[in-house]
C-alpha positions, 0 to 999 in steps of 0.5 A: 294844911293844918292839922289838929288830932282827937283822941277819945279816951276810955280806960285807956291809962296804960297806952294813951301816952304812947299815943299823944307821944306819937302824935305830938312826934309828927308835928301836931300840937293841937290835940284835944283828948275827950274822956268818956267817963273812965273808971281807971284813972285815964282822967289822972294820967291825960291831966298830965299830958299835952293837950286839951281835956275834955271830961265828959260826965258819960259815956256817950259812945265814940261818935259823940266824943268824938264830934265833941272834940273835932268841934274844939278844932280849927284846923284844916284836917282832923286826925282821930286815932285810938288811944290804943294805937301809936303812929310810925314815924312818918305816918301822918306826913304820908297820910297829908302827902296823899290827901295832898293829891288829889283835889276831891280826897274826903279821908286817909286811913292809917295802915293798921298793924299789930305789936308783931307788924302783922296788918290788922285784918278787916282794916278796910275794904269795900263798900258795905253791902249785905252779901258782902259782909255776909260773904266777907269772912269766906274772903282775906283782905286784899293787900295794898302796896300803894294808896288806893280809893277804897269803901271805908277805912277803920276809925283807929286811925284816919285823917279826915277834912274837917270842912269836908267831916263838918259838912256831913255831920261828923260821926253818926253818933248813934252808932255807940261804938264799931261801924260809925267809920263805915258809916262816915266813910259811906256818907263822904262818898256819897258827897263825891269824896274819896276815902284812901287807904296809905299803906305806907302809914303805919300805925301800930294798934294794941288791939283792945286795950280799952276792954277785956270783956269780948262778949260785949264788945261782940253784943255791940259790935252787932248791934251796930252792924244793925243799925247800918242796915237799917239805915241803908236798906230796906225792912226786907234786907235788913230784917234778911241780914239780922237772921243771916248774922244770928245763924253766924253766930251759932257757929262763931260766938264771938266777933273778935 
């Protein structure tokens, strides 16, 4: 199976070499790189690395950036890795041996850790339900030893059929930016394939480097759990979850 690689781009000059160095160290050559209008000089550095530009005259958020690139692709999986994460070696050749193994596997995610080793939380987990995410921060996440089937896997790091990405419309890209892999993973469960989580995969993910303002980041983050409920539950449930979550935020601000 082929693999092609998207990296969405967004003031992402101080960590994206890493990451292309990363991806082009585990065999992938067809990478398409999509800037979404940086402010920073990303355009200057990403002209001067493998693989193919894309410069869009906006920000349009990560879904549509991300469906842009994945369009350039004719390849038989699709890896999408922040430009703020870098891959181990032999992360990806661990995340094709597990979509090797199963005929109806949809998605692989990435085992995401921090620059210390420590394993990002909240990375993945269950299928999104309103009493689990409202229940999730009472929980840590389970620890994986072996690939297992899983709800969702995060979107820094995950190896995606692209028949299987193309069929269900990609990225839901009116989600701006957090839960459209929740979202994805959702939707290729729905269509009868699995999502996995490698734990043997280990991407490094320097948690933020796009941004330093964590109010907003928190502003969009919400907004995006919002739309998730309201895409999936009724006015009742949604409308429950939207008074559950301002209560939250009372007493944790900030989502990072």
């Amino acid at each position: 199976m082929t693999i092609g690689a998207v990296i969405v781009t967004y003031n992402s000059k101080n960590t994206v070499r890493a990451c292309i160095d990363s991806v082009l160290s585990e065999g992938v050559s067809d990478i398409v790189i999509v800037d979404s209008n940086s402010t920073d000089g990303t355009q200057l550095v990403i002209s001067n690395l493998e693989g193919r530009v894309v410069e869009l005259s906006e920000n349009r958020g990560f879904g549509f950036a991300a469906n842009t690139g994945a369009y350039l692709l004719n390849t038989d999986c699709v890896l999408f890795i922040n430009p703020d994460a870098y891959l181990k070696p032999g992360a990806l050749s661990s995340m094709m041996q597990v979509m090797h193994s199963r005929k109806k596997i949809g998605a692989v995610g990435g085992m995401l850790v921090d620059t210390q080793g420590a394993p990002e939380p909240y990375s993945f987990g269950e299928t999104v339900t309103p009493f689990g995410i409202l229940a999730r921060a009472r929980r840590r996440q389970k620890s994986v030893s072996e690939p297992v089937s899983v709800g969702w896997v995060s979107g820094g790091a995950i190896l995606v059929n692209r028949r299987v990405f193309q069929g269900i419309g990609g990225f839901d890209d009116s989600f701006f930016l957090y839960w459209e892999d929740v979202d994805l993973c959702r939707r290729i469960k729905e269509c009868g394939f699995d999502v996995y989580i490698d734990p043997n995969a280990t991407v490094v993910h320097v948690r933020g480097a796009s941004s330093t303002d964590i109010r907003e980041k928190t502003e969009l983050y919400d907004a995006s759990a919002t739309r998730y409920f309201q895409k999936y539950y009724p006015p009742f449930i949604w409308s429950t979850y939207l008074i559950a979550r301002k209560i939250y935020r009372l007493v944790r601000p900030l989502a990072y």
